[in-house]
DRENDO-1510 file (C-alpha; in Angstrom, 1 decimal, always signed):
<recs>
REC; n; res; u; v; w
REC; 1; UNK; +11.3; -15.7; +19.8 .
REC; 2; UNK; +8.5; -13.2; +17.8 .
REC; 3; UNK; +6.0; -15.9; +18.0 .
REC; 4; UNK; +6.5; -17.3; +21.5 .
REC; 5; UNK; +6.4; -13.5; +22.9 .
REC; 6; UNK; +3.1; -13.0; +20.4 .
REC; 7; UNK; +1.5; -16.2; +21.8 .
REC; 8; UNK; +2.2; -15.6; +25.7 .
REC; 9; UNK; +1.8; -11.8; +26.2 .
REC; 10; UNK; -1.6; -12.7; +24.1 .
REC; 11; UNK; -2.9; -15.5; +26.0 .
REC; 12; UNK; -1.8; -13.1; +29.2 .
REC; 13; UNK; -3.9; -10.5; +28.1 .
REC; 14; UNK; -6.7; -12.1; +27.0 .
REC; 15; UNK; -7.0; -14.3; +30.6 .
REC; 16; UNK; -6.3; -10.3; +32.7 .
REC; 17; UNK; -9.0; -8.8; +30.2 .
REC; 18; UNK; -11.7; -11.2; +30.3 .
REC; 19; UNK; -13.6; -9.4; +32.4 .
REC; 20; UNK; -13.6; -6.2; +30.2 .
REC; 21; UNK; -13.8; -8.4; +27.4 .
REC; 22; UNK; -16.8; -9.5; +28.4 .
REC; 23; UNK; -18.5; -6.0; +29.2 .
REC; 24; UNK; -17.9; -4.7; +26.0 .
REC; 25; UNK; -19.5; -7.8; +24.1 .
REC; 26; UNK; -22.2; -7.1; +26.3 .
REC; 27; UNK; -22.6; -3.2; +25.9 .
REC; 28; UNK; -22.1; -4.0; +22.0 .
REC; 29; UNK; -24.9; -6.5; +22.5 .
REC; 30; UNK; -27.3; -4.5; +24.0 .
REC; 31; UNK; -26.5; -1.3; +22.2 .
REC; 32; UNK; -27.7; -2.3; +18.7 .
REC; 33; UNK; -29.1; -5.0; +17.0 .
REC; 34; UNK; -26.5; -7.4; +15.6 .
REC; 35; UNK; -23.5; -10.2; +16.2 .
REC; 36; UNK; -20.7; -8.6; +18.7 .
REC; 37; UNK; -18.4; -9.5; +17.0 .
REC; 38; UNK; -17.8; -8.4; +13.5 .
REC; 39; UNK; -15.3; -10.8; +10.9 .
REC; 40; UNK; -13.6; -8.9; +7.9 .
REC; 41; UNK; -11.7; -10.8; +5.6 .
REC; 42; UNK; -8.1; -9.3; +5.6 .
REC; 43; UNK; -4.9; -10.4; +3.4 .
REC; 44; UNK; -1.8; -11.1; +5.1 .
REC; 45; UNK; +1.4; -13.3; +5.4 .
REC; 46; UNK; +2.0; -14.4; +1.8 .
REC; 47; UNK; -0.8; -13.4; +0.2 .
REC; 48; UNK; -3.1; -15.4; +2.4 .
REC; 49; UNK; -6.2; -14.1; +3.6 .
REC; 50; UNK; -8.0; -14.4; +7.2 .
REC; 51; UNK; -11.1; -13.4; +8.7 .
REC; 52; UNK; -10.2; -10.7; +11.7 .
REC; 53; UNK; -11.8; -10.3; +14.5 .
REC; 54; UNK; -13.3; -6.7; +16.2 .
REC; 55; UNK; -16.3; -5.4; +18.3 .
REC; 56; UNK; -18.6; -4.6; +15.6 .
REC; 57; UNK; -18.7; -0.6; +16.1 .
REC; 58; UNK; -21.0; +0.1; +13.2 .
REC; 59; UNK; -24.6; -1.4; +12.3 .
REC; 60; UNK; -25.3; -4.4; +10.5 .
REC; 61; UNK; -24.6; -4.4; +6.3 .
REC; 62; UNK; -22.4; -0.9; +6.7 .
REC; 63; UNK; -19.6; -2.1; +5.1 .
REC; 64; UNK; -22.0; -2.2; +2.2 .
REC; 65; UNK; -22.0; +1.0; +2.4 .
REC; 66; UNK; -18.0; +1.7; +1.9 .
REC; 67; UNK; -14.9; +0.4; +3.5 .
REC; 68; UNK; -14.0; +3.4; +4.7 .
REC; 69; UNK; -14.5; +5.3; +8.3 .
REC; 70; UNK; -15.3; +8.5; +7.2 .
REC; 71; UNK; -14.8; +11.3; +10.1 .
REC; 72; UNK; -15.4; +10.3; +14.1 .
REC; 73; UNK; -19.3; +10.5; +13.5 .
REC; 74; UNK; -20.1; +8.4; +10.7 .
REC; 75; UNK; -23.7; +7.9; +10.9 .
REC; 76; UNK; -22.9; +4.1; +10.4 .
REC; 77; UNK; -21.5; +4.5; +14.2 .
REC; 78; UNK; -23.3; +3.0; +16.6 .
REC; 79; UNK; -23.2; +4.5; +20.1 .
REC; 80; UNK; -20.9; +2.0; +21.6 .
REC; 81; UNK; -19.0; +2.3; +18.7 .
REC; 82; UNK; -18.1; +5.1; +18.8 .
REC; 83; UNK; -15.7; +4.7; +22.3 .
REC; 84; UNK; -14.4; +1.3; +21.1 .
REC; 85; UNK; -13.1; +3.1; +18.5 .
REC; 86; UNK; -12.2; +6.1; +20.4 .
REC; 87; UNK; -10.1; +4.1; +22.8 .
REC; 88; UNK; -9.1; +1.5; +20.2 .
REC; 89; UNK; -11.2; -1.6; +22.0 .
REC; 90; UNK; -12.9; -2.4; +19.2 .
REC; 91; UNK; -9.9; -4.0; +18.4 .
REC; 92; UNK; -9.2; -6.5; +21.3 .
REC; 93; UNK; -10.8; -9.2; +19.8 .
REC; 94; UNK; -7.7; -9.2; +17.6 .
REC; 95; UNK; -5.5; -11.4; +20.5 .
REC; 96; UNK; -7.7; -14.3; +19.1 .
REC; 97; UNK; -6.3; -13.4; +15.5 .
REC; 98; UNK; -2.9; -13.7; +17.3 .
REC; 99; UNK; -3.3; -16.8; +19.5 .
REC; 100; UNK; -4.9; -18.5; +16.1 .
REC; 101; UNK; -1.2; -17.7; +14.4 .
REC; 102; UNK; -2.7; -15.3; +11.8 .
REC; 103; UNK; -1.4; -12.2; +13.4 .
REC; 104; UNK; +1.7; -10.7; +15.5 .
REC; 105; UNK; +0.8; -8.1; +18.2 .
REC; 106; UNK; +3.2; -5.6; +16.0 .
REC; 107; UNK; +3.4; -5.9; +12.2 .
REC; 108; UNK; +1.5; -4.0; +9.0 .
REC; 109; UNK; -1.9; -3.6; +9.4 .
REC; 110; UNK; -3.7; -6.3; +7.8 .
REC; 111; UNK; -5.2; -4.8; +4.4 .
REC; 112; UNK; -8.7; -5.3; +2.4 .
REC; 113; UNK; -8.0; -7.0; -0.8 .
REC; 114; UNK; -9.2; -4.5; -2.7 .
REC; 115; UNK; -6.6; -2.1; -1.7 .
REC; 116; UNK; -3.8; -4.7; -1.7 .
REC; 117; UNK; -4.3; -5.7; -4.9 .
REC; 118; UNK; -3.1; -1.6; -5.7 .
REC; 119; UNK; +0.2; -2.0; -4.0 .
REC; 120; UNK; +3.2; -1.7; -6.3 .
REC; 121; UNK; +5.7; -4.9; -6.3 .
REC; 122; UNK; +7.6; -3.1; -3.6 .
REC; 123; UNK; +4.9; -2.2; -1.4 .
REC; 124; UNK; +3.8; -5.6; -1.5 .
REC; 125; UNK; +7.1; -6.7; +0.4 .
REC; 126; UNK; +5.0; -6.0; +3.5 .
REC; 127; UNK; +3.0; -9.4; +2.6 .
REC; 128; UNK; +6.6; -11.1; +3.9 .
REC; 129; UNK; +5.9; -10.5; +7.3 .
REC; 130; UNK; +2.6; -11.4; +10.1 .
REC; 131; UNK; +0.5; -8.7; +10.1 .
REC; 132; UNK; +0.1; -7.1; +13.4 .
REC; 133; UNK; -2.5; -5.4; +15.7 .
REC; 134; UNK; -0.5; -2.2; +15.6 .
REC; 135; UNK; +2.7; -0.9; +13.9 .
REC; 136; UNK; +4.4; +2.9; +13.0 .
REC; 137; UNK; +1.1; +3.5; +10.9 .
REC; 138; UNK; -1.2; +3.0; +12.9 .
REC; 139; UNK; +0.6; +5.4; +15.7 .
REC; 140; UNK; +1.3; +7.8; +13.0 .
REC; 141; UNK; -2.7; +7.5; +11.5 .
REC; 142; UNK; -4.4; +7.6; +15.0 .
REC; 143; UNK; -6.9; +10.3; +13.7 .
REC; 144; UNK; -7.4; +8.4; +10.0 .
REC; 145; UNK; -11.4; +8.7; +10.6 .
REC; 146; UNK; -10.7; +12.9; +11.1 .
REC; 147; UNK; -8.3; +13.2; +7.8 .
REC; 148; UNK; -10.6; +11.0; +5.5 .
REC; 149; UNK; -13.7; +13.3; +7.3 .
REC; 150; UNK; -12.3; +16.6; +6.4 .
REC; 151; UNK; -11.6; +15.2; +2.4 .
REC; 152; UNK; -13.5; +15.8; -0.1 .
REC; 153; UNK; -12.9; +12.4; -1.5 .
REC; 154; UNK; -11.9; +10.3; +1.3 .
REC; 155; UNK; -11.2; +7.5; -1.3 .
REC; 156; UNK; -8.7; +9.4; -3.4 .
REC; 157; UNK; -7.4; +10.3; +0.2 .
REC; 158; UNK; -6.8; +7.3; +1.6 .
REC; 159; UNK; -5.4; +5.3; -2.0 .
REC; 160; UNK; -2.7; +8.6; -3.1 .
REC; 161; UNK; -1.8; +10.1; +0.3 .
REC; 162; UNK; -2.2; +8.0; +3.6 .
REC; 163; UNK; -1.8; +4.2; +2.1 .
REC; 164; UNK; +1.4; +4.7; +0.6 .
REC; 165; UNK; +3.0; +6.9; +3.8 .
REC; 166; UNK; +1.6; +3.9; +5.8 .
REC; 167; UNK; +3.3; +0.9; +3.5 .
REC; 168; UNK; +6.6; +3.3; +3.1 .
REC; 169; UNK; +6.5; +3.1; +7.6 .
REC; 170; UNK; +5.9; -0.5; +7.5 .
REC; 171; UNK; +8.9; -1.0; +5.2 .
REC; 172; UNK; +10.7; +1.0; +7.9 .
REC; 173; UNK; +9.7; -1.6; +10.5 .
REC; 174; UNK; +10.7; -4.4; +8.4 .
REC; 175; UNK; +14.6; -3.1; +8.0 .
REC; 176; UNK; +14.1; -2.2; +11.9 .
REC; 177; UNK; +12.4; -5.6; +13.3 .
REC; 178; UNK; +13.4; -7.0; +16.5 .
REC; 179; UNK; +12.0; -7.5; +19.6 .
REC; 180; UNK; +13.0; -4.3; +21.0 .
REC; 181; UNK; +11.5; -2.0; +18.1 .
REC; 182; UNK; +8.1; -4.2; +18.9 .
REC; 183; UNK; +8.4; -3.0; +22.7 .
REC; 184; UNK; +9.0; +0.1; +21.9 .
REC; 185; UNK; +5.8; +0.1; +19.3 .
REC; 186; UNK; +3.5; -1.3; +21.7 .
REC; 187; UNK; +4.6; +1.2; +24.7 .
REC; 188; UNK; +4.0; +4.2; +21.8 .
REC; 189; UNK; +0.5; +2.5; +20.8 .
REC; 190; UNK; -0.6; +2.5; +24.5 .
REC; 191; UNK; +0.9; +6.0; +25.2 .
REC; 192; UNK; -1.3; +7.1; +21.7 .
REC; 193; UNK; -4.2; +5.8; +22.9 .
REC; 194; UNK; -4.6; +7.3; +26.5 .
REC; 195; UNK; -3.4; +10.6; +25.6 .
</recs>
């Protein structure tokens, strides 16, 4: 039933946003030079990795620059960015990660390897299941950018404090999974986001 409600409620979305979805590509466009979209290479069921897909928020080559959002006005920012990330648009362009089959609309956020390849053989249990576009972390770390900005070592932060609390709620939502916990998570997500 998961993937039937992932694929529909997607391809719903998608068709009633198109419009939006193609003002932002635009604005993104326009804003700074670069692709709109940008394509991160993220591990997720079994192991496997995928590309995902988000309005690119910062400017070209800043990932070289760290993985890491540091604070709400990282100079790597770009002014369109900053309200797609703000109001969480940037990551729209994830329905296509769900239509494709790589993703569920609720699940674990999709990692970096290089923070997977930390997890302890428990945490990796969360490689058993689709990631998703949201889940109980990513309600619970709405204001990651603000935490990791006020740390002195973001990195040290976000490996020994907020990655673990996040893996230890996706755990959660594996011994709670069913289609009712994923309505309730997306209703919480959109309530998150507009307050």
């Amino acid at each position: 039933m998961k993937p039937l409600f992932d694929f529909t409620l997607s391809l719903l979305l998608v068709l009633l946003l198109a419009p939006l979805l193609l003002l932002l590509s635009l604005w993104v466009r326009l804003d700074s030079e670069g692709p709109v979209f940008y394509l991160q290479e993220r591990v997720g069921w079994q192991g496997t990795t995928f590309r995902i897909f988000k309005f690119r928020t910062m400017h070209s080559d800043a990932d070289k620059k760290g993985l890491l959002t540091v604070g709400g006005r990282d100079p790597r920012i770009t002014r369109a960015g900053y309200y797609l990330r703000r109001y969480k648009l940037d990551e729209l362009p994830q329905l296509f990660n769900v239509l494709r089959g790589e993703m569920s609309l609720v699940g674990p956020r999709p990692e970096v390897m290089k923070y997977v390849s930390l997890y302890t053989p428990e945490q990796r249990k969360v490689l058993n299941i689709k990631p998703g576009i949201t889940d109980y972390a990513s309600i619970a770390f709405a204001n990651e950018n603000e935490l990791l900005g006020k740390s002195a070592d973001p990195e040290t932060t976000y490996v020994n404090e907020i990655m673990p609390t996040k893996l230890q709620l996706n755990l959660k939502y594996m011994q709670e999974q069913n289609f009712f916990t994923d309505i309730k998570i997306l209703f919480r997500t959109v309530v998150r986001i507009i307050s």
